[in-house]
C-alpha positions as CSV (number, residue, x, y, z in Angstrom):
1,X,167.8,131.0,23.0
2,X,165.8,128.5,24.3
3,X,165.4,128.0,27.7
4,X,165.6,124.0,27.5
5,X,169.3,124.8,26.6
6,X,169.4,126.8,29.5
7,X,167.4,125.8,32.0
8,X,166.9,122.4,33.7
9,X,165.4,121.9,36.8
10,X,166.2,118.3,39.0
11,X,165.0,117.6,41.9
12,X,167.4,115.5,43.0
13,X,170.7,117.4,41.5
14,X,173.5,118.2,43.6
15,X,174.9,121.6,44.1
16,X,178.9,121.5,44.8
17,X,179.3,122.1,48.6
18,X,182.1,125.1,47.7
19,X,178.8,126.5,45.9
20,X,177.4,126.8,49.7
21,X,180.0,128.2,51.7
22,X,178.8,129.7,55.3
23,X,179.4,133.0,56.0
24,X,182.5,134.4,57.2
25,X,180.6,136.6,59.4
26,X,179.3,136.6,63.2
27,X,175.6,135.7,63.3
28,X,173.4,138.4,62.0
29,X,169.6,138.7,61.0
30,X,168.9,139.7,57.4
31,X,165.8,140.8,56.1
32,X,163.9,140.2,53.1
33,X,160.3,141.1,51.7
34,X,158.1,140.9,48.2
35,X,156.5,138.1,46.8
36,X,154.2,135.8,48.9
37,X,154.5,133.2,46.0
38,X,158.3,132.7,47.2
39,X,157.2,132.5,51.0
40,X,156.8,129.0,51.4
41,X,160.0,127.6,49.9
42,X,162.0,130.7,51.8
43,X,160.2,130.3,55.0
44,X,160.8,126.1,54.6
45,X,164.7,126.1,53.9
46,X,165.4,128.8,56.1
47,X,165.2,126.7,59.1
48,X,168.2,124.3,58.1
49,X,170.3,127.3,56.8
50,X,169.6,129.5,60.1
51,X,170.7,126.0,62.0
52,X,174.0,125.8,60.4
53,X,175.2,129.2,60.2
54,X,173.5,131.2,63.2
55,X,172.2,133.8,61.4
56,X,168.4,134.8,60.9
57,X,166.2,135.3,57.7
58,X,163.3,137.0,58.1
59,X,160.9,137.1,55.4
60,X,157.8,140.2,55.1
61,X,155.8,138.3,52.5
62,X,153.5,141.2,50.7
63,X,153.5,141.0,46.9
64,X,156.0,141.2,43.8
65,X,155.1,144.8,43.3
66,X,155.9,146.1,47.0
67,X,159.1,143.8,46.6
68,X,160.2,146.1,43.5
69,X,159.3,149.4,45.2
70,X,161.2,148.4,48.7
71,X,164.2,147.5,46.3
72,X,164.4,150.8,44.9
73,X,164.0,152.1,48.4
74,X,166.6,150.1,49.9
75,X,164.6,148.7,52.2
76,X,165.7,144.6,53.0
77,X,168.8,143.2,52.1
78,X,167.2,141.6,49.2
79,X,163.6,141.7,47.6
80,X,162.0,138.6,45.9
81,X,159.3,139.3,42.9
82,X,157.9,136.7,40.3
83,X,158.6,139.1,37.5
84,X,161.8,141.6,36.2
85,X,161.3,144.9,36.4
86,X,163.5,148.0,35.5
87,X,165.0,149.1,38.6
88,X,166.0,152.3,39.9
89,X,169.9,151.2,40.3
90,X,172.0,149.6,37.9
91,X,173.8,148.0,40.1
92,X,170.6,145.7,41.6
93,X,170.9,142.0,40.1
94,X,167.2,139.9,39.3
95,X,168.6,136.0,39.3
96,X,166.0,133.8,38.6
97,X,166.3,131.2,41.8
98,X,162.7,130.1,42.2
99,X,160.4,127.6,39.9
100,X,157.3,126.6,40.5
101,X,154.0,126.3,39.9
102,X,150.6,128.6,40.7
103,X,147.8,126.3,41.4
104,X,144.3,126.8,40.2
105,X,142.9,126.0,43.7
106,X,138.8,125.2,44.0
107,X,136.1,124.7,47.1
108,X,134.2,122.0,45.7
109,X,131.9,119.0,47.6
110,X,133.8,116.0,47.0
111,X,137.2,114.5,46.5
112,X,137.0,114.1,42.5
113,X,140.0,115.6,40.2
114,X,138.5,119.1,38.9
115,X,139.9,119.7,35.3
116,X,139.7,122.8,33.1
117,X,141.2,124.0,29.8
118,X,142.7,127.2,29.6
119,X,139.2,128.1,27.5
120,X,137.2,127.4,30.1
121,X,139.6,129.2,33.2
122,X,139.8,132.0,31.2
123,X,135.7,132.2,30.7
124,X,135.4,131.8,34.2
125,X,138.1,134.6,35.6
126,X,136.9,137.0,32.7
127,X,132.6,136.1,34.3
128,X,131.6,134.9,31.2
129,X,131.0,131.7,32.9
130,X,129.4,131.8,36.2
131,X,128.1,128.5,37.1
132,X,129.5,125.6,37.9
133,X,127.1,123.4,35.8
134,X,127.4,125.2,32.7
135,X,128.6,123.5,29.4
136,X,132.2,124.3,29.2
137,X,132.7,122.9,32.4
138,X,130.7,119.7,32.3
139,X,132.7,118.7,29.2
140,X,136.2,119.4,30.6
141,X,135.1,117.0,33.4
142,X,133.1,114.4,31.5
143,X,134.1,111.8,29.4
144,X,138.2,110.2,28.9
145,X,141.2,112.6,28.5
146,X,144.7,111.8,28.5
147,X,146.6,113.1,31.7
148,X,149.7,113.5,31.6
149,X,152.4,113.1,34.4
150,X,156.0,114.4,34.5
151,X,158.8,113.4,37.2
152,X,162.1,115.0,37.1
153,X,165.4,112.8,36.3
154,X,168.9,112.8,37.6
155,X,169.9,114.8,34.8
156,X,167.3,117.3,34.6
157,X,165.4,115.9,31.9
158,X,161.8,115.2,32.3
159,X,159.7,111.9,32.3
160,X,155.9,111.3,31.2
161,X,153.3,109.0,31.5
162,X,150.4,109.5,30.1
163,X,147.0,107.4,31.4
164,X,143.7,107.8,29.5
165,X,141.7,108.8,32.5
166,X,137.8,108.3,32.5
167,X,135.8,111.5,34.3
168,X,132.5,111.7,35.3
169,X,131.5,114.7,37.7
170,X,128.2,115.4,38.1
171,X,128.9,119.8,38.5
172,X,126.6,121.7,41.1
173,X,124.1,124.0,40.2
174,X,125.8,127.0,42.0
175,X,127.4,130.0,41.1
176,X,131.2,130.1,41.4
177,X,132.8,132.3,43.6
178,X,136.0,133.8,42.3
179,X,139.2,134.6,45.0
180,X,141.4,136.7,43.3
181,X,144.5,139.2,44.6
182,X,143.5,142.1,45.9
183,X,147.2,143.8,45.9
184,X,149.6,144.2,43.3
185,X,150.7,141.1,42.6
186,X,153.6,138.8,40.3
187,X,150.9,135.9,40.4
188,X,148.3,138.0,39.3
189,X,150.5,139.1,36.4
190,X,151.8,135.5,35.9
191,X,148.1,134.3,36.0
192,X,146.5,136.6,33.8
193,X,149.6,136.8,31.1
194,X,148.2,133.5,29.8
195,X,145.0,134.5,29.4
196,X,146.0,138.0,27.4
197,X,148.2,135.6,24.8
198,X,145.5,133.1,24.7
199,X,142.5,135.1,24.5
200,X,143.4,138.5,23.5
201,X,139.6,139.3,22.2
202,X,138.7,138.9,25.5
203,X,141.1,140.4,28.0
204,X,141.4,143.3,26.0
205,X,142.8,146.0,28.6
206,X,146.3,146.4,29.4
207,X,148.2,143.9,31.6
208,X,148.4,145.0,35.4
209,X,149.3,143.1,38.3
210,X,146.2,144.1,40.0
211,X,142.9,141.6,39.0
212,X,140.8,144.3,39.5
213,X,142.3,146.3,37.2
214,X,143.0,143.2,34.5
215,X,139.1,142.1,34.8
216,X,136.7,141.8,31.7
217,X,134.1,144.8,31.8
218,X,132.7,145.6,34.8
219,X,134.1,143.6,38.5
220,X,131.1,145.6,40.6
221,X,128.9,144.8,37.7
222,X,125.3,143.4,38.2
223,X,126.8,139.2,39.6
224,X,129.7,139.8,40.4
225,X,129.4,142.0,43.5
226,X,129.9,139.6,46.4
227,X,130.6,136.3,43.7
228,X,134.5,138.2,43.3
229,X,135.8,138.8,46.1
230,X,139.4,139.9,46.8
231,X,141.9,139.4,49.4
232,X,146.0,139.9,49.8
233,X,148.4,137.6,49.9
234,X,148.6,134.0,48.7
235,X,147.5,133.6,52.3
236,X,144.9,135.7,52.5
237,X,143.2,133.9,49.4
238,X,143.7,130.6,50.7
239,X,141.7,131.7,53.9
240,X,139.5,133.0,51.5
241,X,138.8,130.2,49.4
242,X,138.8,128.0,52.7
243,X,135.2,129.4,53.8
244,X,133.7,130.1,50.3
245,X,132.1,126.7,49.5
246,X,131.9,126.7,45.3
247,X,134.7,128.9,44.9
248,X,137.8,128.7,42.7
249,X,141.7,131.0,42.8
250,X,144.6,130.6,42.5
251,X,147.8,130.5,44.9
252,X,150.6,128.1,45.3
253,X,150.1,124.3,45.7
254,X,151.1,124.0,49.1
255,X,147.5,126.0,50.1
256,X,145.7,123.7,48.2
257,X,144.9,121.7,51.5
258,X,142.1,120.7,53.6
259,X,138.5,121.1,51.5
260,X,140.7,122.7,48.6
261,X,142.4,120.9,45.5
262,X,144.2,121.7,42.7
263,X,143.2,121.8,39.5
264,X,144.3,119.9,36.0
265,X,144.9,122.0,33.6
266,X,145.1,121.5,29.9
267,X,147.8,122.0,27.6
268,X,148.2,122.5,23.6
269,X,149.5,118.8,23.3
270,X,146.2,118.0,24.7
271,X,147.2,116.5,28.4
272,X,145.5,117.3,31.3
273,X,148.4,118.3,34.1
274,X,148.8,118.5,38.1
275,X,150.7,121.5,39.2
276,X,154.0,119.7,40.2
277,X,157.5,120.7,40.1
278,X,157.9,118.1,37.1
279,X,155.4,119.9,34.9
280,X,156.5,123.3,35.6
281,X,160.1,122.0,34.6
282,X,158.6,120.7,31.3
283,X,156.3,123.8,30.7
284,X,159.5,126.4,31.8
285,X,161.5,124.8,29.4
286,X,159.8,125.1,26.4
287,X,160.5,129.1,27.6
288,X,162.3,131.3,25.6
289,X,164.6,134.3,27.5
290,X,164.7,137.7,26.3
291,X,166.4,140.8,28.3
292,X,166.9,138.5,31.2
293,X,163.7,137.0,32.1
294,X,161.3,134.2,30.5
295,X,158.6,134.4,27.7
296,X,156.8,131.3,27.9
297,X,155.1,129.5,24.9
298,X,151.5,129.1,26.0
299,X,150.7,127.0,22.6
300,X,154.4,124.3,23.4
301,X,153.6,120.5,22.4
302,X,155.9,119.7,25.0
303,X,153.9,116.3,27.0
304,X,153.4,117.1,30.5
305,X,153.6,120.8,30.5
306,X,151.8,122.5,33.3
307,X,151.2,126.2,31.5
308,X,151.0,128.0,35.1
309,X,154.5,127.6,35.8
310,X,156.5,130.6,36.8
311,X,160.2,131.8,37.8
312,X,160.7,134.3,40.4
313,X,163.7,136.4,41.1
314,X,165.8,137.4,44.1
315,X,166.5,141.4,43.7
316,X,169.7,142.5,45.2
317,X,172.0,145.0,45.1
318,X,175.2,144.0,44.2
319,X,177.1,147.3,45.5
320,X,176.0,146.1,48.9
321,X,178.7,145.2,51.5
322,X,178.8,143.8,54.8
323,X,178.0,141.4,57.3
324,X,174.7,141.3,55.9
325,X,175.3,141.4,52.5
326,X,177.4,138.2,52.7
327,X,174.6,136.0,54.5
328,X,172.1,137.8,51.6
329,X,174.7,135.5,49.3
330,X,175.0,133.2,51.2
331,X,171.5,132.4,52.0
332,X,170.7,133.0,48.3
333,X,173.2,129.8,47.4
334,X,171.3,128.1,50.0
335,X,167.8,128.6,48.4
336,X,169.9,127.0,45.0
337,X,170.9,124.3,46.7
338,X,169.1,120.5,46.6
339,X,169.1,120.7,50.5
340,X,166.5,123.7,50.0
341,X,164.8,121.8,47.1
342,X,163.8,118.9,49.1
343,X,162.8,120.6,52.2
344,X,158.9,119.6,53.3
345,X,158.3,122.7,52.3
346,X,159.5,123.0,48.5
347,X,158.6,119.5,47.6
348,X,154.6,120.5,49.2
349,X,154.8,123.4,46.9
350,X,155.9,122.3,43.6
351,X,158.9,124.0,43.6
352,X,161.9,123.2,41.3
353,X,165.5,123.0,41.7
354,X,166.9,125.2,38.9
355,X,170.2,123.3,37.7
356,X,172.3,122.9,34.7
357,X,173.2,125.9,32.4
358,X,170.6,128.2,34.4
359,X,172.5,127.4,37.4
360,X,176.0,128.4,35.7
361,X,174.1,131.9,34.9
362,X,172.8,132.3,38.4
363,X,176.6,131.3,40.1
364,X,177.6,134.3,37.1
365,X,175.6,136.7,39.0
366,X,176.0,135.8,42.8
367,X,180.1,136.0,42.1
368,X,179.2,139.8,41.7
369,X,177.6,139.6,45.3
370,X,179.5,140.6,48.6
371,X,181.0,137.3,50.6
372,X,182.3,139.1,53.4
């Protein structure tokens, strides 16, 4: 089915208030750990939800992949991970609660919009282009383009205006300096998925969460030993990025702050797009699902779409019971909710409320969750 008739993420929706009962529980802490792409939004609307109910959430951000092994370890009382996976117990549910997009973040002199086609990203994360002044780039940022940008409506549907938008950047005669994730990561997979559909000739090995692993040729080759360099965590390659001067990654928006910005990025309708919750929206649905998580259509004509835009799941066991079990669900329903949505947090980050149909799905699931 497609995802469009399935999925529509607002902004501004409402969330029934029975939908966000508190728990019927004494305070308790609960624990949770995996993706760092969720961090921000978790770590933002946990503040209000710890202020109503009394309980703690406390999030270990590592990556998707470490999210998956501590859920088949039973470690946490939930796992977060911007992929599905097959896990070890059939009774552990993946509900897609997060949407949002991964930034193409750059450290470049100036304040000028930076855009790229998907051509040209992939040329540069596979080191086939190096320098910031070569051809493919100057003519992504020379010359007038149509950019595209998409708001969210009341009723989940997307709006776009679309400006003819002159460019003229002058690119530096350095080499770029990629950040990339050094640990096993969903955004990683996410990232480089796009490339592998779009350019299979050229990222020709199989698909691993790990860049190293995913990279064209050679990553210690002769240039790229000290122009890639690695570090963990969305965090990590913000900090990263942050003191490399002529260096591009990718991470959530919300890092993209300071002497970093984030990228436009073209699409097969031929706009150039800002990572915002808006575009993902448009981009996510234009998705089609299959065995319970999302194949995206890297080629959609829908206006607007931003083609980094990801879902991430919450992994929990549904067999667990408890005190903590029923904050897990209840601070799940939180996370759903438009109060989490518009935190400072979410709306800095791109993030999406999922509504709608997808949200019927998601309530399907959480009903098989412990609430006291």
């Amino acid at each position: 089915m497609k995802a469009s008739r399935f999925l529509k993420a607002a902004v501004v929706a409402v969330v029934a208030t029975a939908f966000i009962a508190p728990s019927a529980f004494a305070a308790v802490t609960i624990t949770a750990g995996g993706s760092s792409f969720d961090a921000p939004i978790l770590n933002s609307c946990k503040i209000a939800w710890q202020s109503s109910t009394g309980n703690t959430f406390t999030y270990t951000s590592s990556d998707s992949g470490t999210g998956q092994k501590n859920q088949d370890a039973g470690i946490f009382d939930s796992n977060w991970s911007d992929g599905t996976y097959s896990p070890s117990k059939s009774t552990v549910l993946q509900i897609p609660v997060v949407m949002a997009p991964i930034a193409v973040i750059v450290n470049l002199p100036g304040t000028k919009a930076v855009y790229l086609s998907q051509k040209t990203l992939s040329d540069i994360f596979a080191g086939v282009v190096t320098k910031w002044n070569d051809a493919e780039i100057v003519a992504d940022n020379n010359g007038t383009v149509p950019v595209t940008h998409t708001v969210q409506l009341p009723n989940g549907k997307t709006k776009t205006t679309t400006l003819m938008t002159k460019r003229y950047y002058t690119m530096p005669n350095r080499s770029i300096n990629i950040v990339a994730r050094a640990d096993s990561s969903g955004t990683t997979k996410n990232f480089i998925t796009l490339f592998k559909a779009q350019f299979p000739t050229v990222w020709t090995k199989p698909l691993d969460k790990t860049y190293a692993n995913d990279f064209p040729g050679t990553i210690n080759g002769a240039g790229n030993i000290g122009r890639i360099q690695t570090a963990s965590g969305s965090t990590g390659v913000a900090a990263l990025l942050a003191k490399t001067p002529y260096s591009i990654g990718y991470a959530e928006t919300s890092y993209a702050t300071g002497a970093l910005r984030s990228a436009f990025i073209g699409n097969a309708h031929g706009d150039f797009v800002a990572p915002t919750s808006g575009a993902t929206a448009a981009f996510v649905g234009s998705a089609t699902i299959k065995n319970g998580g999302y194949v995206f259509d890297y080629n959609t004509k829908t206006p607007g779409a931003y083609v980094f835009g990801i879902v991430s799941y919450v992994l929990v066991d549904s067999a667990a019971t408890g005190a903590n079990a029923a904050a897990t669900t209840d601070f799940i329903k939180y996370v759903l909710s438009s109060d989490c949505s518009t935190s400072a947090g979410a709306v800095a980050g791109g993030f999406a409320e999922i509504s709608g149909a997808v949200l019927d799905y998601d309530k399907s699931l959480i009903a098989k969750l412990a609430t006291k």
